[in-house]
PyMOL CGO cylinders between C-alpha atoms (Angstrom):
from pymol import cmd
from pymol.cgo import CYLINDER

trace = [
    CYLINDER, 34.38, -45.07, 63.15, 34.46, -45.99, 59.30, 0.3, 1, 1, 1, 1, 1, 1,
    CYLINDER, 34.46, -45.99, 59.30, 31.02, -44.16, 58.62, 0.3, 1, 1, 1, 1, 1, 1,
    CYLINDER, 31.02, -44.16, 58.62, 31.97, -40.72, 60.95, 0.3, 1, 1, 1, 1, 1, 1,
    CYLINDER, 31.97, -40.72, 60.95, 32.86, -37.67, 59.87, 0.3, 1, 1, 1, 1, 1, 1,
    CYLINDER, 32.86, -37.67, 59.87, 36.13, -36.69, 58.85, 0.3, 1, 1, 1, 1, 1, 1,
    CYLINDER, 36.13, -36.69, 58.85, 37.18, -33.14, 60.30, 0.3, 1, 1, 1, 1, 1, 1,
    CYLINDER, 37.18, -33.14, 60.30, 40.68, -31.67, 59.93, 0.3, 1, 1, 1, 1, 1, 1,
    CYLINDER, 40.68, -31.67, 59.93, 42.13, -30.12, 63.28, 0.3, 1, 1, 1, 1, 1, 1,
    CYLINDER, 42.13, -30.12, 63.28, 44.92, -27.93, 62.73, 0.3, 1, 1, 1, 1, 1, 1,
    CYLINDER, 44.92, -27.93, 62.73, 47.03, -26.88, 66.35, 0.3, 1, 1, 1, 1, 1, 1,
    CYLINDER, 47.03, -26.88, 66.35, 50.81, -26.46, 67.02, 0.3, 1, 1, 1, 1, 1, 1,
    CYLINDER, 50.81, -26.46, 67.02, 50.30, -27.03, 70.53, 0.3, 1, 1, 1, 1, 1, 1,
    CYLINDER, 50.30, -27.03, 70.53, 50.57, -31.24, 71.62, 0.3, 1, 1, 1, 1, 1, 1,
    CYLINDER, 50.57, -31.24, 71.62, 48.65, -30.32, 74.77, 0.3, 1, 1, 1, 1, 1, 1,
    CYLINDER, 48.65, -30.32, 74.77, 45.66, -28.54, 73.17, 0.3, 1, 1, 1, 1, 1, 1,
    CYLINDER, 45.66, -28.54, 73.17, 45.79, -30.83, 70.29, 0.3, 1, 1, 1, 1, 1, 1,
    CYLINDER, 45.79, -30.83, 70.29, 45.43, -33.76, 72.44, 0.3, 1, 1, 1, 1, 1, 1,
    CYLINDER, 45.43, -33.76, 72.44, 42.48, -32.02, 74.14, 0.3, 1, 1, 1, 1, 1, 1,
    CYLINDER, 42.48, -32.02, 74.14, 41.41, -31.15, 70.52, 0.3, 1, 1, 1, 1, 1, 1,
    CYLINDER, 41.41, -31.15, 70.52, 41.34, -34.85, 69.47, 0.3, 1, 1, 1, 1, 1, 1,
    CYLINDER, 41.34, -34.85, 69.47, 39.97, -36.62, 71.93, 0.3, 1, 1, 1, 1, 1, 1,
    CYLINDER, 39.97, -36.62, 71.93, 37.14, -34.25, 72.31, 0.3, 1, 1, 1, 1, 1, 1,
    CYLINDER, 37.14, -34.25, 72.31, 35.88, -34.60, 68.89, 0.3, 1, 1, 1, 1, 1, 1,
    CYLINDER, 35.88, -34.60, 68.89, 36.65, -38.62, 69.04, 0.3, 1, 1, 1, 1, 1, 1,
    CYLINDER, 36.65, -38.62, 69.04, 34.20, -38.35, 71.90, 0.3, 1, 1, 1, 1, 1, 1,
    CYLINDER, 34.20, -38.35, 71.90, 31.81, -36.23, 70.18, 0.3, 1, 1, 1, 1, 1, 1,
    CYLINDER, 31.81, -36.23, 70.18, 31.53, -39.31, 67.05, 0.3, 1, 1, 1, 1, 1, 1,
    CYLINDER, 31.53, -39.31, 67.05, 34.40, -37.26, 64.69, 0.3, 1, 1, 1, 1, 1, 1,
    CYLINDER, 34.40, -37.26, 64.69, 37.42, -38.64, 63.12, 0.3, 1, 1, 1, 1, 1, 1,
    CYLINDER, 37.42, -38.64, 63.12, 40.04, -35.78, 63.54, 0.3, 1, 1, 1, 1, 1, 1,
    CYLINDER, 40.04, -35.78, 63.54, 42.65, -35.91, 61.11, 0.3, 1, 1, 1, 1, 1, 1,
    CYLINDER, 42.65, -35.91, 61.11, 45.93, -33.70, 62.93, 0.3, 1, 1, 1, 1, 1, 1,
    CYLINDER, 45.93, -33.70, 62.93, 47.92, -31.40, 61.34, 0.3, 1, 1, 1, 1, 1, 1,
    CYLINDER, 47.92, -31.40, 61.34, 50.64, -29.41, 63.36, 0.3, 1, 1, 1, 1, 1, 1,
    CYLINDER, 50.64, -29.41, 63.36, 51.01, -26.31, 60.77, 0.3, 1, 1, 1, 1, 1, 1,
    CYLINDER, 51.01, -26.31, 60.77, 49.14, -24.21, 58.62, 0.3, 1, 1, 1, 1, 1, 1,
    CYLINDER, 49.14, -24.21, 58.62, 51.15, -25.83, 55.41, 0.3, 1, 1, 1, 1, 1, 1,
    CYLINDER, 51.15, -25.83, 55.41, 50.69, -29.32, 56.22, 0.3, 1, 1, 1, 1, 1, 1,
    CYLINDER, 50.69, -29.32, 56.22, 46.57, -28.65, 56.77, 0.3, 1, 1, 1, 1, 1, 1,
    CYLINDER, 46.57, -28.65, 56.77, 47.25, -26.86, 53.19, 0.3, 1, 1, 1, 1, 1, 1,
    CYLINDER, 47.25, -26.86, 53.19, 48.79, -29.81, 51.42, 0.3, 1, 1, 1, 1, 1, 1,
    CYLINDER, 48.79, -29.81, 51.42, 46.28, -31.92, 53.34, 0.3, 1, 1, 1, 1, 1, 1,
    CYLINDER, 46.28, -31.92, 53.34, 43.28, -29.98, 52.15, 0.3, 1, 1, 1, 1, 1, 1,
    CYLINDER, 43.28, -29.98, 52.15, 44.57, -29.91, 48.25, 0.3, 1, 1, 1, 1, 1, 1,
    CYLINDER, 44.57, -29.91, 48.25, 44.78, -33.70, 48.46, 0.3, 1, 1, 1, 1, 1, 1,
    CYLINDER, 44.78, -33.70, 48.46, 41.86, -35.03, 50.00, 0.3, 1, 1, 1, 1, 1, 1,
    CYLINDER, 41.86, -35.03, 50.00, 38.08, -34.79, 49.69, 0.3, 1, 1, 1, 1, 1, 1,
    CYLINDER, 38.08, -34.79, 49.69, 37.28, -36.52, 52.66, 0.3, 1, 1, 1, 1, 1, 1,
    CYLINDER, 37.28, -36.52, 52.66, 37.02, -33.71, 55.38, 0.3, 1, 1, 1, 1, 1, 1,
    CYLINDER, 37.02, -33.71, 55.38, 33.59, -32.29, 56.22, 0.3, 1, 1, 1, 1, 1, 1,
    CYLINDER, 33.59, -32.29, 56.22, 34.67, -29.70, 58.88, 0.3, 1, 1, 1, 1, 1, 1,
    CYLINDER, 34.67, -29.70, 58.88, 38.15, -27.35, 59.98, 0.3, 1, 1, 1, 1, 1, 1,
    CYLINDER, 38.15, -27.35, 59.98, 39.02, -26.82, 63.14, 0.3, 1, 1, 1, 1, 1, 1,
    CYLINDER, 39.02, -26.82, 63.14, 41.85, -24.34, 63.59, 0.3, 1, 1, 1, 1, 1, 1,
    CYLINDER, 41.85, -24.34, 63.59, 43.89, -22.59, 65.77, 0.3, 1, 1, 1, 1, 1, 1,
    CYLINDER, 43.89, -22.59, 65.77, 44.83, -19.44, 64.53, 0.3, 1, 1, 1, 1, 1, 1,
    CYLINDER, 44.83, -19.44, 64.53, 48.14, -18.24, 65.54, 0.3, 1, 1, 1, 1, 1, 1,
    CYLINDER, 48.14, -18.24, 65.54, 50.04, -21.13, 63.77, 0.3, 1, 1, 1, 1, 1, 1,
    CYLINDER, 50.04, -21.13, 63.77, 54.14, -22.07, 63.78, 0.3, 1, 1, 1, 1, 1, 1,
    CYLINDER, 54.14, -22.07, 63.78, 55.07, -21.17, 60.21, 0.3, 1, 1, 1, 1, 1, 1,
    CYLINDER, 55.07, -21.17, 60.21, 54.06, -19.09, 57.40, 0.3, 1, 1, 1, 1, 1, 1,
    CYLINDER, 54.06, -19.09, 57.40, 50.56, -19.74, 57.10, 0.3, 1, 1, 1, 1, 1, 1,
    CYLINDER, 50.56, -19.74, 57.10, 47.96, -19.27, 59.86, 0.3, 1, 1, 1, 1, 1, 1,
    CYLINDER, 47.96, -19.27, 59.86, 44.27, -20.06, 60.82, 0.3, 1, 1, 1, 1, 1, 1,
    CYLINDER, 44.27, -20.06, 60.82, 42.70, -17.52, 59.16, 0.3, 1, 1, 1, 1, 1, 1,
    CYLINDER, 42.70, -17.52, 59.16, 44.27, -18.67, 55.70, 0.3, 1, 1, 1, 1, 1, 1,
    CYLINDER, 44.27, -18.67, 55.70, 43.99, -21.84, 56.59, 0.3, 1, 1, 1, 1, 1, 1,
    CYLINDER, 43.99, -21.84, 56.59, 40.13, -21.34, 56.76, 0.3, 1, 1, 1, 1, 1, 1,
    CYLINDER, 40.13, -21.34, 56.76, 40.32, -19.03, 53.54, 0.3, 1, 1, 1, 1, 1, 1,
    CYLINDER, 40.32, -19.03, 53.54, 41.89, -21.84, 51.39, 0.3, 1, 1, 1, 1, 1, 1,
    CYLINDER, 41.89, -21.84, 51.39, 39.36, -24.48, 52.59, 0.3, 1, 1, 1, 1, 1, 1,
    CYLINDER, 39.36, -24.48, 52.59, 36.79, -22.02, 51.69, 0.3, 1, 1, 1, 1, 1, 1,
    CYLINDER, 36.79, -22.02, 51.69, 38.01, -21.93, 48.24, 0.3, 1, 1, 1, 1, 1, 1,
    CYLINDER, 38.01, -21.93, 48.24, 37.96, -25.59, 47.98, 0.3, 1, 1, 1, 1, 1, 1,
    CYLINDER, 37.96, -25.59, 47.98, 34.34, -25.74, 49.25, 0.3, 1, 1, 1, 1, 1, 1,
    CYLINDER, 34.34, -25.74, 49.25, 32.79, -22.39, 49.70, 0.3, 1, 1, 1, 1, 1, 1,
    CYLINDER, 32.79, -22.39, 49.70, 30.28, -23.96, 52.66, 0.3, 1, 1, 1, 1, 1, 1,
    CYLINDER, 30.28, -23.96, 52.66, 33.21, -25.72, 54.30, 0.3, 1, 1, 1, 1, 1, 1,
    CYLINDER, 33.21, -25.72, 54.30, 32.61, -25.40, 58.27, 0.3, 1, 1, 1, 1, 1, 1,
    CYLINDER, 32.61, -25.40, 58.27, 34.97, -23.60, 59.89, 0.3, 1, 1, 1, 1, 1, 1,
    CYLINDER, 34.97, -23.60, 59.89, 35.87, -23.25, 64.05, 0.3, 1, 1, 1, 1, 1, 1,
    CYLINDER, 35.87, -23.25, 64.05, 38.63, -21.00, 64.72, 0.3, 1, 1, 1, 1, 1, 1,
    CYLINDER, 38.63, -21.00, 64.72, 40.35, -21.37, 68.15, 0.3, 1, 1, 1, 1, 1, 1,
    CYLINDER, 40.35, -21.37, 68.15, 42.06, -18.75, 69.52, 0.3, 1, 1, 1, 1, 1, 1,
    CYLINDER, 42.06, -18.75, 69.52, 43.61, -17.46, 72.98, 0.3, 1, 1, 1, 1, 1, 1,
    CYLINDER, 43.61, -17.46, 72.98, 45.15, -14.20, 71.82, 0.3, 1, 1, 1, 1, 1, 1,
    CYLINDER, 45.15, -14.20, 71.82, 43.01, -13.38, 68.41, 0.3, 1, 1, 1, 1, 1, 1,
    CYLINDER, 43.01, -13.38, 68.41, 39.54, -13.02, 69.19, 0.3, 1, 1, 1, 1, 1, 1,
    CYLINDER, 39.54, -13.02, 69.19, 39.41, -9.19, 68.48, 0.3, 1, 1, 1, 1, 1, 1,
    CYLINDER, 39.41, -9.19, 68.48, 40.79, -9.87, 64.71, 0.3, 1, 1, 1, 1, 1, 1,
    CYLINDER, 40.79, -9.87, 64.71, 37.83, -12.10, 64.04, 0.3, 1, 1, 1, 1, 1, 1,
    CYLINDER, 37.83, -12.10, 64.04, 35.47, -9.39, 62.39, 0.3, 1, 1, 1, 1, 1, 1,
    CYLINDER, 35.47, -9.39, 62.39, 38.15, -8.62, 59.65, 0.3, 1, 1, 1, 1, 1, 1,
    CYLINDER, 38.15, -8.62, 59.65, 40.39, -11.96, 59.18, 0.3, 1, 1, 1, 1, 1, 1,
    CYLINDER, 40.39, -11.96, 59.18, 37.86, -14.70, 59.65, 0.3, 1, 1, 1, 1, 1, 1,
    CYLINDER, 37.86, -14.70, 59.65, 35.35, -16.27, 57.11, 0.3, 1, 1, 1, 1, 1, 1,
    CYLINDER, 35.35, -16.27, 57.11, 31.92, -15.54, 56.86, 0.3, 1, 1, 1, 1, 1, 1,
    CYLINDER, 31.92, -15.54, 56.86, 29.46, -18.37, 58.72, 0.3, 1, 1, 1, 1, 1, 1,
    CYLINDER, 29.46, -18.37, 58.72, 32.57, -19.41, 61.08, 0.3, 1, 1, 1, 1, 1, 1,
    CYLINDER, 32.57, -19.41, 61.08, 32.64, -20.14, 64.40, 0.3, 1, 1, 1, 1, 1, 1,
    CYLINDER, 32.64, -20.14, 64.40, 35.33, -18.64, 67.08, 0.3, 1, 1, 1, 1, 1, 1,
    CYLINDER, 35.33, -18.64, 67.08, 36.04, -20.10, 70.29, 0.3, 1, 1, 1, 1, 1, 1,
    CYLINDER, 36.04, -20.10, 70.29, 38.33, -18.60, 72.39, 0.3, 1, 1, 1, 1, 1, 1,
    CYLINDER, 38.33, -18.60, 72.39, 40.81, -20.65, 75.19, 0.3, 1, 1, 1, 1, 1, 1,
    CYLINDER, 40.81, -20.65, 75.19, 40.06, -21.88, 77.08, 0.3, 1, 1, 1, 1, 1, 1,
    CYLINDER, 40.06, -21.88, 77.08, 36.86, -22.92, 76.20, 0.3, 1, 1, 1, 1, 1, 1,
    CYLINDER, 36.86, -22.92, 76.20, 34.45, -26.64, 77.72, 0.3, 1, 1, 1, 1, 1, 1,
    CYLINDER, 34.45, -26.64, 77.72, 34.86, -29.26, 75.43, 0.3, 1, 1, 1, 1, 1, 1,
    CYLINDER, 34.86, -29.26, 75.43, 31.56, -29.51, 74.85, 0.3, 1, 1, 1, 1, 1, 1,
    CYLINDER, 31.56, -29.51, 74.85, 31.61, -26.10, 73.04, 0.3, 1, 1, 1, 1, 1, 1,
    CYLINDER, 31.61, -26.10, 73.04, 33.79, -28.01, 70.51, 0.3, 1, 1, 1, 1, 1, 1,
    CYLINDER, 33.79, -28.01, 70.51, 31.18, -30.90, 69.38, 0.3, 1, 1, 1, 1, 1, 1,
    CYLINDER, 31.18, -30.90, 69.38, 28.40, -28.44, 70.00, 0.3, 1, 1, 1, 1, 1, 1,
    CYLINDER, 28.40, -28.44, 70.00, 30.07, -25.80, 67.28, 0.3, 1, 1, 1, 1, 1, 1,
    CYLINDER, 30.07, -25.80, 67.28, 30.96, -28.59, 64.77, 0.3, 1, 1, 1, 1, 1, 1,
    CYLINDER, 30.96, -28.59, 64.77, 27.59, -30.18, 65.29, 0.3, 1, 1, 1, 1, 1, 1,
    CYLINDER, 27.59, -30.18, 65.29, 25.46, -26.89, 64.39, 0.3, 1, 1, 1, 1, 1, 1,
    CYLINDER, 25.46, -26.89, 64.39, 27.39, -25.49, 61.46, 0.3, 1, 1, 1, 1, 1, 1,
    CYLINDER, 27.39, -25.49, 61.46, 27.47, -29.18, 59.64, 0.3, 1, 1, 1, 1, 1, 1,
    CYLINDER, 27.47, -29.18, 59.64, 23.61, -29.30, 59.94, 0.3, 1, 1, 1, 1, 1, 1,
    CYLINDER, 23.61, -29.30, 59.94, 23.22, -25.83, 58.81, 0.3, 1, 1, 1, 1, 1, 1,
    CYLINDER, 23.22, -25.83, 58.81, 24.79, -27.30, 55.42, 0.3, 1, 1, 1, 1, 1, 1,
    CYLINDER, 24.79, -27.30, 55.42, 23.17, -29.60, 52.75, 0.3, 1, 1, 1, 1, 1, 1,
    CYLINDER, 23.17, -29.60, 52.75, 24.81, -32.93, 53.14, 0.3, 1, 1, 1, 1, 1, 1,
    CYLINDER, 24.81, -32.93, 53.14, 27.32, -34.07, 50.47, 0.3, 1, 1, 1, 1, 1, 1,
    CYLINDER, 27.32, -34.07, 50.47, 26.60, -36.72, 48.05, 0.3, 1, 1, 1, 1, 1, 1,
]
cmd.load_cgo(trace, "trace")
């Protein structure tokens, strides 16, 4: 897994984010897990390395998906974005980035890899 693509998963819930992981694992990712909105923050000002977000949106803490996805953007303006959601679906028009993807919960694995999969190859590849 040395050469796969690095892809920052952001969920509060251990039971989703299990799901989360493993899923993307299975799909040929390398999900890097971050259990708040702050710590994806910190981990998104630090490091180069992630291709893709994967977010949950209503977050423990002060900072949720949708700024989550807003502060990747303004790292990398193409920067791939899946929002999960089981409560926020509706607020998707007005809070979430443009060219994102929402999935709402509970949704087939397979949605997952299929969502990360199409928005990466709708990007030029990075250097």
């Amino acid at each position: 897994m040395e050469d796969s693509i690095v892809i920052l998963v952001v969920e509060d819930d251990p039971l989703v984010r299990t799901v989360v992981e493993e899923t993307l694992e299975s799909g040929g990712f390398k999900p890097v897990i971050a259990a708040s909105g702050e710590e994806a923050v910190t981990l998104l000002q630090a490091q180069n390395k992630f291709r893709g977000l994967v977010t949950d949106i209503n977050l423990l803490g002060r900072i949720d998906g949708w700024e989550v996805a807003k502060r990747a953007r303004e790292i990398d303006p193409a920067f791939p974005i899946i929002y999960m959601t089981g409560a926020a679906a509706d607020e998707w028009a007005s809070h979430g980035v443009p060219n994102s993807v929402l999935l709402s919960k509970p949704f087939a694995p397979a949605q997952l890899v299929t969502a990360i999969s199409n928005l990466l190859n709708d990007i030029a590849p990075k250097p």
